[in-house]
SELUMKOL-629009 format. One record per residue (C-alpha): residue number from 0; residue in one letter; x, y, z. Coordinates in steps of 0.02 Angstrom, whole numbers. Each point is the difference from the previous one (the first is absolute). Layout:
! SELUMKOL-629009
(r NUM 'A' (X Y Z))
...
This chain:
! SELUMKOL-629009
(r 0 'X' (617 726 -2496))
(r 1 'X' (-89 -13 -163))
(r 2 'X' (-201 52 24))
(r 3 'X' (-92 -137 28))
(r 4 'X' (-166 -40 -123))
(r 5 'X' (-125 62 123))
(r 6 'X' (64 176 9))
(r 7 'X' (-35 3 -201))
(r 8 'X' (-193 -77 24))
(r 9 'X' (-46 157 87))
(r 10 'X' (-154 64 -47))
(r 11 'X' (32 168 -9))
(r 12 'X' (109 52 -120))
(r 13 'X' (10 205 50))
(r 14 'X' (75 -114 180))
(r 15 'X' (102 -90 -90))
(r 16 'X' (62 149 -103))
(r 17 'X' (58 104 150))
(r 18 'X' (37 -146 100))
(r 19 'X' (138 -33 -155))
(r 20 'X' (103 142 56))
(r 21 'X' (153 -47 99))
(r 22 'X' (-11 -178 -70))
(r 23 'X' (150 -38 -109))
(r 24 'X' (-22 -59 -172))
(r 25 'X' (141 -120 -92))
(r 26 'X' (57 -63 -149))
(r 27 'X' (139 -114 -33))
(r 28 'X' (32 -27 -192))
(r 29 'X' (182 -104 -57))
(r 30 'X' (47 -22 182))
(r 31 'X' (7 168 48))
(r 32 'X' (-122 89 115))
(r 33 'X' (-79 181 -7))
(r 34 'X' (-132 81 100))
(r 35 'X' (-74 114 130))
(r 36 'X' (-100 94 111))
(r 37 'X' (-183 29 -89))
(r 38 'X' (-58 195 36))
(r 39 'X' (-128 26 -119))
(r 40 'X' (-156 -103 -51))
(r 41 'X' (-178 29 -75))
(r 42 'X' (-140 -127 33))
(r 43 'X' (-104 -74 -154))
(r 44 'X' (-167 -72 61))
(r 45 'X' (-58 -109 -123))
(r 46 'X' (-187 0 -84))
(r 47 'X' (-42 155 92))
(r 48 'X' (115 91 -34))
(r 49 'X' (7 134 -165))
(r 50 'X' (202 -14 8))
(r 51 'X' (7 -178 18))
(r 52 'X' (38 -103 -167))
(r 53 'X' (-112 -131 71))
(r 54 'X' (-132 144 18))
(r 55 'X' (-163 -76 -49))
(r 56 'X' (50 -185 22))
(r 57 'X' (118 48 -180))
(r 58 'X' (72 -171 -16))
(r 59 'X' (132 2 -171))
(r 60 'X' (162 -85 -31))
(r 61 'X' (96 174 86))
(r 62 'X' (-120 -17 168))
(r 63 'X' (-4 -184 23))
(r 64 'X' (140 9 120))
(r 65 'X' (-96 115 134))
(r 66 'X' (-136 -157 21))
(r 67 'X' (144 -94 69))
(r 68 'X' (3 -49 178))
(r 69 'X' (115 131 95))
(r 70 'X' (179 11 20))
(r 71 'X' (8 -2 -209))
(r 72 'X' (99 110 -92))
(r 73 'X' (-100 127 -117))
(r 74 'X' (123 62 -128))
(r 75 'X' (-70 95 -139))
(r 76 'X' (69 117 -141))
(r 77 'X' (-21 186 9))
(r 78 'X' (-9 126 -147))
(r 79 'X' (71 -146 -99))
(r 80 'X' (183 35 96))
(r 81 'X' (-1 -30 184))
(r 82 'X' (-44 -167 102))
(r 83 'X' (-110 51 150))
(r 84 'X' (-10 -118 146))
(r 85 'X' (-142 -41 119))
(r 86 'X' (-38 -125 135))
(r 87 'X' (-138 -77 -18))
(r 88 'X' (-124 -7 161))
(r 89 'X' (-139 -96 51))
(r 90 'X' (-79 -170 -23))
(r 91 'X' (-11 -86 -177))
(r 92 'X' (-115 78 -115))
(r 93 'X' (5 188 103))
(r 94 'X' (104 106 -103))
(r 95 'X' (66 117 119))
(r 96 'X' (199 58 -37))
(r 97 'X' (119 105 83))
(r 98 'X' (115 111 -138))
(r 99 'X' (170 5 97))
(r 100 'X' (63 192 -68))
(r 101 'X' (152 40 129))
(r 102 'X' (142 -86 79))
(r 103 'X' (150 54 102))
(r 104 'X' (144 -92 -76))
(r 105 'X' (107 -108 139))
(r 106 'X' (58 -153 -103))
(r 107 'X' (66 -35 -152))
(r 108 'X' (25 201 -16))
(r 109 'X' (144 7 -126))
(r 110 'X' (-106 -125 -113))
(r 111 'X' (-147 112 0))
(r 112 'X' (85 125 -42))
(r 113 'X' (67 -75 -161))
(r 114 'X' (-147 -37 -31))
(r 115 'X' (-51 165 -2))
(r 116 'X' (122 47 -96))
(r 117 'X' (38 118 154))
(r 118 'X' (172 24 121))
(r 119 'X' (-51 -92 148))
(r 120 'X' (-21 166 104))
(r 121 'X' (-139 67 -83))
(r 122 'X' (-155 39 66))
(r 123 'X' (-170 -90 -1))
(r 124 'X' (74 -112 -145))
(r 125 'X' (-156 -124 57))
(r 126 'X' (-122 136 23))
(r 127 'X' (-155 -8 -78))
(r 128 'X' (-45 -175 -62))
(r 129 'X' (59 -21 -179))
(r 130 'X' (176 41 64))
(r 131 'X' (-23 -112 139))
(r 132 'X' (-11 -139 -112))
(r 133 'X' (130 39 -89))
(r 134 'X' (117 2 122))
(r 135 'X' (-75 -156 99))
(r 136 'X' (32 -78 -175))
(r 137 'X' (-208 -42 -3))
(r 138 'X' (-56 -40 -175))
(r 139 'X' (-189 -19 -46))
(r 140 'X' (34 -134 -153))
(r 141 'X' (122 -88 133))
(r 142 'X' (-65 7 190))
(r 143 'X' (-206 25 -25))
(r 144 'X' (-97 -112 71))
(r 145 'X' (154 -56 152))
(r 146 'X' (-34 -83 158))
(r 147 'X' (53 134 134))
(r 148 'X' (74 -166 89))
(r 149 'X' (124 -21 -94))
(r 150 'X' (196 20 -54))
(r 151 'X' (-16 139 -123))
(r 152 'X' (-122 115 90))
(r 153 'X' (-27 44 162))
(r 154 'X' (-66 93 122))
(r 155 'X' (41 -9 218))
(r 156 'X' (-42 92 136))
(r 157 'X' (147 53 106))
(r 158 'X' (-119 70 132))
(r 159 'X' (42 191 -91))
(r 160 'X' (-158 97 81))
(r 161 'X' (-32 175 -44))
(r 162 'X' (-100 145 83))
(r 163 'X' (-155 53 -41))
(r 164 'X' (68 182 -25))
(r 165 'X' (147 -74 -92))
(r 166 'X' (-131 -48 -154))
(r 167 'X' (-75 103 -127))
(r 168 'X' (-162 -63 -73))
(r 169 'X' (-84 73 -156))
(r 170 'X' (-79 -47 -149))
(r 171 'X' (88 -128 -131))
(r 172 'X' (86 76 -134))
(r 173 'X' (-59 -5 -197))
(r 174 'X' (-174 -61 17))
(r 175 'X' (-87 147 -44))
(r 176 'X' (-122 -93 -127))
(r 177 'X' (-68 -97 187))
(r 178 'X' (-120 162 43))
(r 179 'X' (-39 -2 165))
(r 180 'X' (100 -141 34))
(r 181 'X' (169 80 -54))
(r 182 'X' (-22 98 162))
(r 183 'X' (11 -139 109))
(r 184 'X' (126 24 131))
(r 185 'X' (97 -184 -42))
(r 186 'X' (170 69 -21))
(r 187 'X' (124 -1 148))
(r 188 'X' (169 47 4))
(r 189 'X' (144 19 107))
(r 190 'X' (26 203 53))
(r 191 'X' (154 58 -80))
(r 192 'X' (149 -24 119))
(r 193 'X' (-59 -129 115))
(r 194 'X' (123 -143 -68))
């Protein structure tokens, strides 16, 4: 069952964020259908936050999306080569986003791979979330700014519930230039071997 909006209107995204992991996360691009398990994701709160594009109340043409109402797709280009995708949480105007950085392939698998550029056996070939786009086929110039409702992207909640000892949570990774912030513990992730 796809999410429904509420679960997206949250208020707090470092929730929302760990609350992400088990949920599955789909995209279906030419008919055909990828996706899987999330296991890793790092929180983003907003204005208050140093690591937050929207820190500040920053409002440009690249942040825009994140004012959206949630269950918006925030798809936005990375060292000028990879497409990073975030869920947007919250109400309108509360730029809160969730960076979805790990998934456990179980759809679509051979696609990915090709994708990739990878034999379909290989390891973590959606780990960490540049590759994740990649092989979900997410494209900032193509899928920012997407209603999570709908028939390209997706995320649903197959009622995948994990252990508190089965998740890791740390600080977010590359945001040194946040200060005190970058030591936030809004990263969680799936312990190795659990899936």
């Amino acid at each position: 069952m796809k999410l429904k909006k509420g679960y997206y209107l949250q208020e707090d995204v470092v929730a929302a964020a760990r609350g992400l992991l088990g949920k599955f996360l789909f995209t279906k691009f030419n008919g055909t259908v990828t996706g899987g398990i999330i296991t890793e994701t790092e929180a983003y709160a907003g204005v208050i936050d140093k690591a937050s594009h929207a820190f500040g109340g920053r409002r440009t043409n690249r942040t825009e999306i994140m004012y959206s109402e949630g269950g918006t797709a925030y798809v936005y280009l990375c060292y000028g080569m990879y497409s990073l995708f975030n869920v947007v949480t919250n109400k309108k105007d509360i730029p809160h986003a969730v960076l979805i950085r790990g998934l456990h392939p179980m759809e679509g698998r051979d696609l990915m791979a090709q994708r990739r550029k990878l034999h379909p056996d290989s390891k973590n070939f959606s780990a960490g979330p540049g590759t994740l786009s990649i092989a979900l086929g997410i494209h900032f110039a193509d899928h920012n700014g997407l209603s999570l409702a709908g028939p390209e992207i997706w995320l649903e909640d197959r009622k995948l519930e994990f252990l508190p000892s089965q998740i890791l949570t740390g600080p977010r990774v590359g945001v040194d230039s946040a200060g005190k912030d970058a030591l936030l513990p809004y990263r969680f992730r799936v312990k190795p071997g659990v899936l």
